[in-house]
C-alpha positions in Angstrom: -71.7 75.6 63.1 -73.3 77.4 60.2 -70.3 78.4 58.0 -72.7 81.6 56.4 -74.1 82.7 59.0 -70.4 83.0 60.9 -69.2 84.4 57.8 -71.8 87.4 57.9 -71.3 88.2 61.4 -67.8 88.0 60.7 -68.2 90.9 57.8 -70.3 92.7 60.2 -67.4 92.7 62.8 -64.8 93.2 61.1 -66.9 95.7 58.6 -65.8 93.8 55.8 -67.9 94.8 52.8 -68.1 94.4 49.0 -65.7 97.6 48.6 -63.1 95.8 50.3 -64.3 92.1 48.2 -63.8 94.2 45.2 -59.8 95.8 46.3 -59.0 92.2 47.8 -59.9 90.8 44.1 -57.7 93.7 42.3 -54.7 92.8 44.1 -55.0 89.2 43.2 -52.6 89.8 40.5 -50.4 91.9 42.5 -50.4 88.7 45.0 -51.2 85.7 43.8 -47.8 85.5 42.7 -46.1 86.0 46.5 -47.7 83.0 47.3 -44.5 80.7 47.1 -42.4 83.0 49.3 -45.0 83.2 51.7 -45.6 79.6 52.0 -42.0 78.7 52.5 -41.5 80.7 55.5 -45.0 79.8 56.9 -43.5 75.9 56.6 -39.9 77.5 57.3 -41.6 78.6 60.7 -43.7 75.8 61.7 -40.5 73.4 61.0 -38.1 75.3 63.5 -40.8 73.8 66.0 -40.1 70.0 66.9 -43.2 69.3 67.8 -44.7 71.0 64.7 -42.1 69.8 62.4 -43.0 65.8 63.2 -46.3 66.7 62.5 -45.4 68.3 59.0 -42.7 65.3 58.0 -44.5 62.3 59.4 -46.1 61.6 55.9 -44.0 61.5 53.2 -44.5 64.2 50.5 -46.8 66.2 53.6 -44.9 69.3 53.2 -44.5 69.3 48.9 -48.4 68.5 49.3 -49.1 71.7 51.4 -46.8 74.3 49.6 -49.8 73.5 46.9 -52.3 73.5 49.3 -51.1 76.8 50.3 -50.7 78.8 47.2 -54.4 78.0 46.4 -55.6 79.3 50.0 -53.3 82.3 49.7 -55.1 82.8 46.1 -58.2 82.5 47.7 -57.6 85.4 50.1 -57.3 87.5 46.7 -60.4 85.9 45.2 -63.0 88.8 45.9 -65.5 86.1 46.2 -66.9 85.1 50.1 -69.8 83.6 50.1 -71.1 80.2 51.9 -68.7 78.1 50.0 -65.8 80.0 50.7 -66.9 79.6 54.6 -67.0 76.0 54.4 -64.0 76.0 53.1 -62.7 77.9 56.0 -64.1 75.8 58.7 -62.6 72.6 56.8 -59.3 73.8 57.0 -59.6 74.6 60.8 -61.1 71.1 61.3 -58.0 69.4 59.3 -55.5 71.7 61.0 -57.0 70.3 64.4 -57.4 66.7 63.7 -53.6 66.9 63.0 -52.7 68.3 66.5 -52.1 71.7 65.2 -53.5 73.9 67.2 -54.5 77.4 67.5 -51.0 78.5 69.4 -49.2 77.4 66.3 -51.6 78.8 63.9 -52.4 82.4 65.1 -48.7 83.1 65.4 -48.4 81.7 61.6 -51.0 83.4 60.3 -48.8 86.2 62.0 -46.4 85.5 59.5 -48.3 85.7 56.2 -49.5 88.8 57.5 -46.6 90.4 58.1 -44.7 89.6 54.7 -48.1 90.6 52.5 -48.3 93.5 54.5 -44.3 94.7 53.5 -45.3 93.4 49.8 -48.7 95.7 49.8 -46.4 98.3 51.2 -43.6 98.1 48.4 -45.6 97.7 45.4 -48.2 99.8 46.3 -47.5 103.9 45.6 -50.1 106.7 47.3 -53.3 106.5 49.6 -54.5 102.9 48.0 -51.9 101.3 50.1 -54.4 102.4 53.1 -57.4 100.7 51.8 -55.7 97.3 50.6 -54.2 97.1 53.6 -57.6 97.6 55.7 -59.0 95.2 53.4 -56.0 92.6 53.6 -56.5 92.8 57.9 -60.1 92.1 57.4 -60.1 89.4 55.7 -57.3 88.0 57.6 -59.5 88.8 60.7 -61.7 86.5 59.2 -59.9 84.0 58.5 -58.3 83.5 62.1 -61.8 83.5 63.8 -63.1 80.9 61.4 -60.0 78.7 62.8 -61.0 79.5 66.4 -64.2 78.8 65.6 -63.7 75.3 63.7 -61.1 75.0 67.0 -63.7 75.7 69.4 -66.4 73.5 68.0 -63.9 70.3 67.4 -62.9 70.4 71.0 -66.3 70.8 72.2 -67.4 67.6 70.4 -63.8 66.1 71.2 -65.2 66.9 75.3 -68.9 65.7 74.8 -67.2 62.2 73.2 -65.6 61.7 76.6 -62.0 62.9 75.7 -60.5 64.4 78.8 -57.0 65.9 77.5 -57.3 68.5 75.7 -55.4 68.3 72.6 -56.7 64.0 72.0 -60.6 66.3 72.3 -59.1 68.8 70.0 -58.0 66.0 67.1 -60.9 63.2 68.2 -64.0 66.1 67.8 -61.9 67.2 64.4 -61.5 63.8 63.0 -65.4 63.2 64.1 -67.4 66.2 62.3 -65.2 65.6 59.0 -65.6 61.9 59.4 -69.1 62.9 59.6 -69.5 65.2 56.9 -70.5 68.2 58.6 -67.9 70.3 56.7 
C-alpha cells in the first residue's frame, strides 16, 4: 500500500482540504488537552470487553503505555499537518492494532467513541457558525483515519491469506506481524 497516495484519495473523498488542515490545527489548543478524558473511556470501553480486555492487560504496564500512546495520536488529529509521514503513521497503527488481534469490529465502534465526546466538546466550547466548520473538519479527518485502519486491516489479512493462514483472525495478526516485521510501514 502506498500510504500518500491513500492519503490523497482519501482528501479527495472525503473533500478534506487545507481549509479544513488549517481549522483542525486551530483547535489543537482547544483539544489537545481532552485527550486524557478521551483516552480513558476509549480504554474504559475496550476493557468492558473480555476478549479485548486480555488483550489490553496481558503485558504489564500495556494500558499506562497506551494512555501515552493515545494522547499523542489524539494530538495528532489536531496537528494541521497530513502529509506522507502522517500516513505511514496511520497505516502502522492499523498494522499494530491487527497483529494484536484487534480488529476492525472493536476499533470502528471505538473510534465511535472519541468521536462522539470531541464532538460534545467542539459543541460546548465552541459559540456561533464555526462550530459547523470544525465539526465538518473533525468528521473528515476522522473519516480518514477509520479508512486508513480498514485499509492497513485489509492488506494484513490479505498477506495473513497469501502466507497460507486459513482462520481469519491468525491471517489478520500473521500478515500484520509480517509487513511490520518486514519493514514495509
Amino acid at each position: 500500500m502506498d500510504s500518500g497516495a491513500l492519503l490523497d484519495l482519501l482528501k479527495r473523498r472525503t473533500g478534506f482540504t487545507e481549509a479544513h488542515a488549517a481549522i483542525l490545527r486551530d483547535l489543537g489548543t482547544l483539544m489537545a488537552p481532552l485527550a486524557p478524558e478521551v483516552a480513558l473511556a476509549f480504554y474504559d470501553y475496550l476493557g468492558r470487553d473480555e476478549e479485548l480486555g486480555d488483550i489490553l492487560h496481558a503485558v504489564p504496564g500495556r494500558v499506562e503505555r497506551l494512555y501515552g500512546t493515545f494522547a499523542r495520536w489524539y494530538g495528532e488529529l489536531f496537528s494541521g499537518v497530513y502529509d506522507r509521514a502522517y500516513a505511514e503513521g496511520r497505516r502502522r497503527i492499523g498494522l499494530v492494532h491487527a497483529r494484536l488481534g484487534i480488529g476492525p469490529r472493536a476499533m470502528i465502534p471505538a473510534m465511535g467513541i472519541v468521536q462522539e465526546l470531541s464532538l460534545e466538546h467542539l459543541r460546548t466550547a465552541l459559540r456561533g457558525p464555526e462550530v459547523y466548520s470544525a465539526v465538518e473538519a473533525f468528521e473528515k479527518i476522522i473519516a480518514i483515519e477509520i479508512a486508513f485502519i480498514e485499509e492497513s486491516y485489509l492488506e494484513a489479512l490479505a498477506l495473513g491469506l497469501s502466507l497460507g493462514h486459513r482462520d481469519l483472525k491468525e491471517a489478520l495478526a500473521q500478515g500484520a506481524a509480517a509487513l511490520l516485521q518486514a519493514g514495509h510501514t
